[in-house]
N, CA, C and O atoms as CSV, one atom per row, in Angstrom:
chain,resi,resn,atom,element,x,y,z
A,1,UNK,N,N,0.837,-1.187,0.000
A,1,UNK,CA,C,0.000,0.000,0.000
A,1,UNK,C,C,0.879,1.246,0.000
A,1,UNK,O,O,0.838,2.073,0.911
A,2,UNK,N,N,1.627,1.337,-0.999
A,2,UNK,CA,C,2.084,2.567,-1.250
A,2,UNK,C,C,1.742,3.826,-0.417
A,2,UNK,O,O,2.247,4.481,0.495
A,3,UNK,N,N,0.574,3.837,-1.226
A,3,UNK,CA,C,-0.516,5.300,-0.784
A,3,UNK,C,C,0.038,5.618,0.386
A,3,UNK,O,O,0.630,6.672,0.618
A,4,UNK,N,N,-0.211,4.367,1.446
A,4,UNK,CA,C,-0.061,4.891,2.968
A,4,UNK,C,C,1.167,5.672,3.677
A,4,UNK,O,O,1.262,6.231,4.769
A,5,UNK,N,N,1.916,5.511,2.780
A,5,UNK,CA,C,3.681,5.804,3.025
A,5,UNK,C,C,3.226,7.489,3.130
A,5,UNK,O,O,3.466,8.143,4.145
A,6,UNK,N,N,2.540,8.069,1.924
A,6,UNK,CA,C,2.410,9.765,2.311
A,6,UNK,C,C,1.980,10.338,3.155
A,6,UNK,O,O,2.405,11.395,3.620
A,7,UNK,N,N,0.780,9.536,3.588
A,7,UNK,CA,C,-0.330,9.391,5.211
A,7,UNK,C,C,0.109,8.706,6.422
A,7,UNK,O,O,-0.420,8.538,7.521
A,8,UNK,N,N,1.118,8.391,5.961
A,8,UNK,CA,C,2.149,7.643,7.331
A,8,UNK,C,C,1.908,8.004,8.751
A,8,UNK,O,O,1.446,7.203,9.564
A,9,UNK,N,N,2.310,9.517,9.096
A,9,UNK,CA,C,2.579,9.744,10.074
A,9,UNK,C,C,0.979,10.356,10.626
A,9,UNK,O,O,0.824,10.323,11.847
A,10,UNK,N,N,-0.141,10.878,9.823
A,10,UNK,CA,C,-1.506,10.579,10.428
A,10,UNK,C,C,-1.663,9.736,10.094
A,10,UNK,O,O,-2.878,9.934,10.141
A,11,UNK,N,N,-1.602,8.783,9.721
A,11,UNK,CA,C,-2.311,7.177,10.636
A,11,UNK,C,C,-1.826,6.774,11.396
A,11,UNK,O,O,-2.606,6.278,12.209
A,12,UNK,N,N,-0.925,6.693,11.622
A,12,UNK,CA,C,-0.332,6.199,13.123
A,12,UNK,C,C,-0.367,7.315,14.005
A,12,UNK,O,O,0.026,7.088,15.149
A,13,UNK,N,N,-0.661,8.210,13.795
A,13,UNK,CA,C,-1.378,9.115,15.179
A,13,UNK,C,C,-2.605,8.469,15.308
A,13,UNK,O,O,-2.918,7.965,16.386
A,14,UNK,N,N,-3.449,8.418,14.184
A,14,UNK,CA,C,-4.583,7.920,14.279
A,14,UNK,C,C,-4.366,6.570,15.142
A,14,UNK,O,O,-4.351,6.563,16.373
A,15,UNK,N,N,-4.247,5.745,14.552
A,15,UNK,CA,C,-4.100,4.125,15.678
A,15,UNK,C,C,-3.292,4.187,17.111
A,15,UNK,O,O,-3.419,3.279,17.933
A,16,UNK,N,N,-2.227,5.635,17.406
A,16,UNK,CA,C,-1.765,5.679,18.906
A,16,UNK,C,C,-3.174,5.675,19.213
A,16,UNK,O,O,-3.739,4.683,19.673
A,17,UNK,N,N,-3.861,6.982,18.918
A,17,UNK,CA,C,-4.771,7.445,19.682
A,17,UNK,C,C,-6.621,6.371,20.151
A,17,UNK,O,O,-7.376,6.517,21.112
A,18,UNK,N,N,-6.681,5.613,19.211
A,18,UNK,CA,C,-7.202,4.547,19.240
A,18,UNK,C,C,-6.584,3.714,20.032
A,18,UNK,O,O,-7.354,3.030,20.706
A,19,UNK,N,N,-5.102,3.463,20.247
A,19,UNK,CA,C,-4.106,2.463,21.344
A,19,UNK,C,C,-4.724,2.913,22.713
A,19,UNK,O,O,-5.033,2.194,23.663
A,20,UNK,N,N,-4.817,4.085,22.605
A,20,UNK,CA,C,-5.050,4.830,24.383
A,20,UNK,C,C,-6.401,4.929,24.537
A,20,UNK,O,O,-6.968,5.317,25.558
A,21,UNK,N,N,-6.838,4.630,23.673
A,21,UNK,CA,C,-8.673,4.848,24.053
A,21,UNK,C,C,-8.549,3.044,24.322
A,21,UNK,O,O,-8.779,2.784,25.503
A,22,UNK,N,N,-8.303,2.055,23.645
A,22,UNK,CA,C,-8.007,0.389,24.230
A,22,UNK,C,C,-7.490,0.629,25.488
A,22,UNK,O,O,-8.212,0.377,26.454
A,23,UNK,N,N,-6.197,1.139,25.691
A,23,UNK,CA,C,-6.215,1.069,27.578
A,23,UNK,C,C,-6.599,1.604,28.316
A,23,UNK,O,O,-6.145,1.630,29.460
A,24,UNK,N,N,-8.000,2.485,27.739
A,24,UNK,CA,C,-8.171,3.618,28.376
A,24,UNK,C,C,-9.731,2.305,29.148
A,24,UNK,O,O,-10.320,2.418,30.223
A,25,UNK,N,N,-9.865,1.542,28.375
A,25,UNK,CA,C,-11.350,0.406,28.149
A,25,UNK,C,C,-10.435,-0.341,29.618
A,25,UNK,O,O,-10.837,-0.424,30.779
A,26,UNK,N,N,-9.155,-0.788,29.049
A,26,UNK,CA,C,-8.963,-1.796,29.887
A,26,UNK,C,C,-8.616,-1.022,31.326
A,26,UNK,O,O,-9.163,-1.641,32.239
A,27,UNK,N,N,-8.098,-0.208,31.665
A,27,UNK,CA,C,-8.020,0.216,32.714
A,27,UNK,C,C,-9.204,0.530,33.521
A,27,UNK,O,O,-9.101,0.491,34.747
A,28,UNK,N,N,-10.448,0.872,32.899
A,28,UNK,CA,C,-12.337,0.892,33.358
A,28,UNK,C,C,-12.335,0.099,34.058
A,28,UNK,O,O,-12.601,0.242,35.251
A,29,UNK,N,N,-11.932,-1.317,33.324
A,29,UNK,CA,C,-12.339,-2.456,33.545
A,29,UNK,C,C,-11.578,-3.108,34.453
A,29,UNK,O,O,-12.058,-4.146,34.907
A,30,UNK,N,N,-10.263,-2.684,34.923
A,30,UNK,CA,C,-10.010,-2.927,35.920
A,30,UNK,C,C,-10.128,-2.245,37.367
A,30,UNK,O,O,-10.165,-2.687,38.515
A,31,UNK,N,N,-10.173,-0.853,36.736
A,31,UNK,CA,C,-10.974,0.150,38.156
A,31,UNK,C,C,-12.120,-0.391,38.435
A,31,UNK,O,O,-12.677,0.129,39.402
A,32,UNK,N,N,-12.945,-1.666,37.696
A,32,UNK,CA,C,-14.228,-1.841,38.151
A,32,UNK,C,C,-15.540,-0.659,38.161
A,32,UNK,O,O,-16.404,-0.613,39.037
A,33,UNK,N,N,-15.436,0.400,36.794
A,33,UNK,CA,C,-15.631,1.360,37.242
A,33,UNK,C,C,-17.232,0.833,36.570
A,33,UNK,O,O,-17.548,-0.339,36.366
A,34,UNK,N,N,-18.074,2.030,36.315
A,34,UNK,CA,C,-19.412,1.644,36.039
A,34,UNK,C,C,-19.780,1.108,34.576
A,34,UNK,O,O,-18.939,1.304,33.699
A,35,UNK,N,N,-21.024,0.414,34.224
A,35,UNK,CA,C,-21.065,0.164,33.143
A,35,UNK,C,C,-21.312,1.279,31.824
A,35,UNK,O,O,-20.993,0.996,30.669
A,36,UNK,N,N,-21.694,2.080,32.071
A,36,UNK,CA,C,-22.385,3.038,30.919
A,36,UNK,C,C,-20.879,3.823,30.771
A,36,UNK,O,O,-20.534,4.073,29.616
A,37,UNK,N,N,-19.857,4.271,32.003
A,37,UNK,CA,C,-18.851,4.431,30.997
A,37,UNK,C,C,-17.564,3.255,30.188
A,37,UNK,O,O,-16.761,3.330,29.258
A,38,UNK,N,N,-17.884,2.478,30.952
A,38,UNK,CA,C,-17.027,1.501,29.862
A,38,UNK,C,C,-17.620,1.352,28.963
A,38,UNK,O,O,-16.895,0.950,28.053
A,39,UNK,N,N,-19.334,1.536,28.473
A,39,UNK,CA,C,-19.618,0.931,27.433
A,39,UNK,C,C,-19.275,2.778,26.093
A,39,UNK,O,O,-19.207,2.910,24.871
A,40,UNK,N,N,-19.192,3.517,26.983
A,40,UNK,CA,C,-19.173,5.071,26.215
A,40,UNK,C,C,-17.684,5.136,25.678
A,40,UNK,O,O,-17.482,5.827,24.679
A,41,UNK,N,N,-16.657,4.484,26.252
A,41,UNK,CA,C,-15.135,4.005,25.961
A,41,UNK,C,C,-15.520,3.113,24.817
A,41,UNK,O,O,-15.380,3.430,23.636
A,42,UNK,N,N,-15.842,2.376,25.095
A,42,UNK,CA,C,-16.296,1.672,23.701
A,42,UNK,C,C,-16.803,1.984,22.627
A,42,UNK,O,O,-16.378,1.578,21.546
A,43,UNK,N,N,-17.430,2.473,22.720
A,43,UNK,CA,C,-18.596,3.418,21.444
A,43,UNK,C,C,-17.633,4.086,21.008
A,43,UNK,O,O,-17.342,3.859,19.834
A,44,UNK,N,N,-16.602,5.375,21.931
A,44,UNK,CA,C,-15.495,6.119,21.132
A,44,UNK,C,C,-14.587,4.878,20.804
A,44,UNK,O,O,-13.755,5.430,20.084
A,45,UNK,N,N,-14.446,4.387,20.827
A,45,UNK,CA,C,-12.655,3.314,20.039
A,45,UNK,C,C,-13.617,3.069,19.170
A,45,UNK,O,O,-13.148,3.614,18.171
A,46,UNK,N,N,-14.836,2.544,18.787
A,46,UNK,CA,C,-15.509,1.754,17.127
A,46,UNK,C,C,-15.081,3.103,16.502
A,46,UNK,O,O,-14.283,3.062,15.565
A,47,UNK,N,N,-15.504,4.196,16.904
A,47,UNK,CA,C,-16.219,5.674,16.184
A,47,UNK,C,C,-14.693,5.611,15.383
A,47,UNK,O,O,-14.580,5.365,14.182
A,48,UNK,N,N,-13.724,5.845,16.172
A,48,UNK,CA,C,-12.363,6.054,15.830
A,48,UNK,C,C,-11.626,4.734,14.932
A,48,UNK,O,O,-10.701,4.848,14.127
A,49,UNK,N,N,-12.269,3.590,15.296
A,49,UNK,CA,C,-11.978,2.574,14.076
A,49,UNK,C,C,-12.824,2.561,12.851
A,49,UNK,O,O,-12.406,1.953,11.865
A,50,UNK,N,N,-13.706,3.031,12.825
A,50,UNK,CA,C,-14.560,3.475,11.741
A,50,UNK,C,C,-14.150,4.248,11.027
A,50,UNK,O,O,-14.376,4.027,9.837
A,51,UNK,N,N,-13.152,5.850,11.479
A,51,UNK,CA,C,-12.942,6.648,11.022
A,51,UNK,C,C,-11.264,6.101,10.473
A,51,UNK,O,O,-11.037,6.310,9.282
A,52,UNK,N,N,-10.817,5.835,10.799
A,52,UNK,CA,C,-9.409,4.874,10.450
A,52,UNK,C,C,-9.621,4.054,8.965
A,52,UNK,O,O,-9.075,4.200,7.871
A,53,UNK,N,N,-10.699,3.102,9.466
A,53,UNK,CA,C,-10.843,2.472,8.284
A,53,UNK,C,C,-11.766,3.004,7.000
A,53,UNK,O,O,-11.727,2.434,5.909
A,54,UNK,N,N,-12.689,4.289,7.296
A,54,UNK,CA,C,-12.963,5.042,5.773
A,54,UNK,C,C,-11.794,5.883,5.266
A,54,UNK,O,O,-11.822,6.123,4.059
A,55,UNK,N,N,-10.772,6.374,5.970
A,55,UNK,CA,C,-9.538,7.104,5.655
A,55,UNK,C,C,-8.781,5.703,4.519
A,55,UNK,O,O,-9.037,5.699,3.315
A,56,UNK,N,N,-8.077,4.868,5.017
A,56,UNK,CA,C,-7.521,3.939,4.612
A,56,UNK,C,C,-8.498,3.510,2.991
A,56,UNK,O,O,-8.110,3.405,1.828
A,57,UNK,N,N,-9.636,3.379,3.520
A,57,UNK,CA,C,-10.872,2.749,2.442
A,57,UNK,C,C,-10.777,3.393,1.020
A,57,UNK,O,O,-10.504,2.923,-0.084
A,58,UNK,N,N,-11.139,4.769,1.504
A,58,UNK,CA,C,-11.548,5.963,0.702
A,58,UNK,C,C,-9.738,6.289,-0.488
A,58,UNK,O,O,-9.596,6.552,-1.682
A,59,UNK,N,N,-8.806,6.096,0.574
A,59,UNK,CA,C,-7.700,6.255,0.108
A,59,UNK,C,C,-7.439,5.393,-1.287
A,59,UNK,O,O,-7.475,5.883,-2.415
A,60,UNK,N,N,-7.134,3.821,-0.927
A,60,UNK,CA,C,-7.765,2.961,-1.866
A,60,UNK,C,C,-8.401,2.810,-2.983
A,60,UNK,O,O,-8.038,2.330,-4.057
A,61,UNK,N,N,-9.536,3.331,-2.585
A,61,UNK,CA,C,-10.470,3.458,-3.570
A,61,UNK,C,C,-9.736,4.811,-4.818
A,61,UNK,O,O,-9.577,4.879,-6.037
A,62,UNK,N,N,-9.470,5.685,-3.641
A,62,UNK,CA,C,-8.966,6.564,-5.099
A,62,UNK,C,C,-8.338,6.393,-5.763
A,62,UNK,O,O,-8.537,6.722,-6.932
A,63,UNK,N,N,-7.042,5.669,-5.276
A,63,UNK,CA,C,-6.482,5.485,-5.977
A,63,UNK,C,C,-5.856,3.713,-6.539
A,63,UNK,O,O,-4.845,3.614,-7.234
A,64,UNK,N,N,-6.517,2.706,-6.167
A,64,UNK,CA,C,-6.863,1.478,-7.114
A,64,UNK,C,C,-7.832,0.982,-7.928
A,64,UNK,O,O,-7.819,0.064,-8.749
A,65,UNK,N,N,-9.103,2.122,-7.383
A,65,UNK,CA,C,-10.352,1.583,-8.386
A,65,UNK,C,C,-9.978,2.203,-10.118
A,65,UNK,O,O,-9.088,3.030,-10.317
A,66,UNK,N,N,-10.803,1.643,-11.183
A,66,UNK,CA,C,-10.781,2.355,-12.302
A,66,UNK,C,C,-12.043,2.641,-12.440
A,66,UNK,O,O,-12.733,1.622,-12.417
A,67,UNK,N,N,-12.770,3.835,-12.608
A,67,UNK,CA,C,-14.193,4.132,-12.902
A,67,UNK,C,C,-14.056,3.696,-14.719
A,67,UNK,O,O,-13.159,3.641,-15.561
A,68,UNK,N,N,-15.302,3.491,-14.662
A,68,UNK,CA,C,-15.653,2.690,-15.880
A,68,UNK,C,C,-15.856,3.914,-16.909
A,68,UNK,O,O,-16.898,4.568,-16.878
A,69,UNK,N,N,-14.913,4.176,-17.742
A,69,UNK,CA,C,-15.450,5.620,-18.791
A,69,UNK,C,C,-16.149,5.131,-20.077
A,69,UNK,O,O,-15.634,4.401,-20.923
A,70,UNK,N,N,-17.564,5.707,-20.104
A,70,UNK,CA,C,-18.547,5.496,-20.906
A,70,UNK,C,C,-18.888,7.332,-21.177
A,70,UNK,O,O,-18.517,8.322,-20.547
A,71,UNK,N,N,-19.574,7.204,-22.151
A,71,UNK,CA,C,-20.022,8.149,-22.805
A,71,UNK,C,C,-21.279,8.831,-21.898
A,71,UNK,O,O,-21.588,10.022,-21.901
A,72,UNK,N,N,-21.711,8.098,-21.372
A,72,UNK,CA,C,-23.001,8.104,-20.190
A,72,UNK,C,C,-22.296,8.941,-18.874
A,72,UNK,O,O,-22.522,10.090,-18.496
A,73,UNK,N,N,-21.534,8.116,-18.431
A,73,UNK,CA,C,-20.885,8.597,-16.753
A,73,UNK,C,C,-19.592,9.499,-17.282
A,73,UNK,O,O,-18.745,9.210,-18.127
A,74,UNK,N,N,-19.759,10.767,-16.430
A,74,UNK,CA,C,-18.191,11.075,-16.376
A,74,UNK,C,C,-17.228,10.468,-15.382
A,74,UNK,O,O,-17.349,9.751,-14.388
A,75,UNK,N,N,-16.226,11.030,-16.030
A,75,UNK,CA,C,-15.123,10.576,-14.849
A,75,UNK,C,C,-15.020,10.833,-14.011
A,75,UNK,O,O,-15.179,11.990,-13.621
A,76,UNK,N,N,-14.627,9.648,-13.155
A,76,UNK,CA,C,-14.564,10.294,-11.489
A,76,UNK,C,C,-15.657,9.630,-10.908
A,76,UNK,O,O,-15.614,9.242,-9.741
A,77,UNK,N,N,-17.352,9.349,-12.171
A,77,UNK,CA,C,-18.326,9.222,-11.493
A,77,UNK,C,C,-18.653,7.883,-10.346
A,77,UNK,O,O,-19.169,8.017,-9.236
A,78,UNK,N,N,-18.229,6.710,-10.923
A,78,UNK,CA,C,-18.094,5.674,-9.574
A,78,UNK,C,C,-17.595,5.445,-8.714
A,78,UNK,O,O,-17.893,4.685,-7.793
A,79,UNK,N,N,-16.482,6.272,-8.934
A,79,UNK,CA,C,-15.535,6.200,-7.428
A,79,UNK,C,C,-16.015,7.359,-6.627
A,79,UNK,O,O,-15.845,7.307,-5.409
A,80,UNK,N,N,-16.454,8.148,-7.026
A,80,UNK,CA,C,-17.332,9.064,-5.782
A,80,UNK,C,C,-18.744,8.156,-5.157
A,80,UNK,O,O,-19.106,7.928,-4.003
A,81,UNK,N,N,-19.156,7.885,-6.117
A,81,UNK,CA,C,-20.386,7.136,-5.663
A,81,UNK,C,C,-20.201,6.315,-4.498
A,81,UNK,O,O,-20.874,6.445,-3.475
A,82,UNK,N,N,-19.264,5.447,-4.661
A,82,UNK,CA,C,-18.901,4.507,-4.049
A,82,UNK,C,C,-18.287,4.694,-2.623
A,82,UNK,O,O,-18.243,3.778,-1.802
A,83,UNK,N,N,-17.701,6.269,-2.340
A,83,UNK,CA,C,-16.804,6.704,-1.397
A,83,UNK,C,C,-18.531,7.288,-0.500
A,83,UNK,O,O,-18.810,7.076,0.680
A,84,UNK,N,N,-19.340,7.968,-1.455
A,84,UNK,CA,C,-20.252,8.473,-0.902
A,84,UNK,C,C,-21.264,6.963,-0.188
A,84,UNK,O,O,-21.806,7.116,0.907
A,85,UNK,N,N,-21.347,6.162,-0.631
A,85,UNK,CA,C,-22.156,4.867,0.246
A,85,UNK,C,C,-20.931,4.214,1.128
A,85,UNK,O,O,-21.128,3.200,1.798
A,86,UNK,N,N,-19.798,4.793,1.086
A,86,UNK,CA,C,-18.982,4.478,2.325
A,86,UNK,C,C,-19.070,4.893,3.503
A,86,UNK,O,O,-18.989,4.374,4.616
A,87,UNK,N,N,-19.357,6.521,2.864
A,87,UNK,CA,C,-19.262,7.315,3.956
A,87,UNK,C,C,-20.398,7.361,4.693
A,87,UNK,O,O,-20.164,7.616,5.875
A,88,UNK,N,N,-21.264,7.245,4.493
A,88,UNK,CA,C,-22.887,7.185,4.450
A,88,UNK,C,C,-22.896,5.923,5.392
A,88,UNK,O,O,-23.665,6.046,6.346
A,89,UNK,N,N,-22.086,4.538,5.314
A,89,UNK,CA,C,-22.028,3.649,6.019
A,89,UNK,C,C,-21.293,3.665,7.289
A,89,UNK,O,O,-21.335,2.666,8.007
A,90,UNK,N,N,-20.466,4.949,7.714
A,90,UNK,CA,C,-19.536,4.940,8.741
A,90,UNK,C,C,-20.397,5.893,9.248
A,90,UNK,O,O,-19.802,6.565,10.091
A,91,UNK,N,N,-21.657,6.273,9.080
A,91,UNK,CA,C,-21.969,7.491,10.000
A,91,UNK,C,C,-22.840,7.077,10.686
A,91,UNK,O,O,-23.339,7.797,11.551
C-alpha cells in the first residue's frame, strides 16, 4: 500500500490514539468502574476505528479503483459514488 507511506505519520497518530482509548477500556475495567462508561469508551474506540478504516478505504479506492469511462458517466463518477455509500455507512 504505497498510498499509505504519504499518510504515514496521520495514521499512526490515528491508531496511537485509538491504542489509548483500548487502555483507556482496559483500565475501566479494571478500576471496576461503572457500566455506561465503559460501554461510552467503547462506542469512542468503534467511532475512531470506523474513522481509520474510511480514511484507509476511501484512500484505496482513489487510488486502485478504475471508474468505468462510458459516454453516459463522467469521470470520477463511480468512485465518488462509491466513497459516498462508504461514507454514508460509517456514519
Amino acid at each position: 500500500m504505497g498510498h499509505t507511506i504519504r499518510e504515514k505519520q496521520k495514521l499512526l497518530n490515528r491508531v496511537r490514539r485509538i491504542k489509548g482509548q483500548i487502555e483507556a477500556i482496559e483500565r475501566a475495567l479494571e478500576d471496576e468502574r461503572g457500566c455506561a462508561d465503559v460501554l461510552q469508551q467503547i462506542t469512542s474506540c468503534r467511532g475512531a476505528m470506523n474513522g481509520l478504516l474510511a480514511v484507509v478505504l476511501e484512500d484505496h479506492i482513489r487510488n486502485h479503483l478504475v471508474d468505468a469511462h462510458t459516454d453516459e458517466a463522467p469521470v470520477g463518477s463511480a468512485t465518488e459514488q462509491l466513497i459516498e455509500v462508504v461514507h454514508s455507512y460509517f456514519k
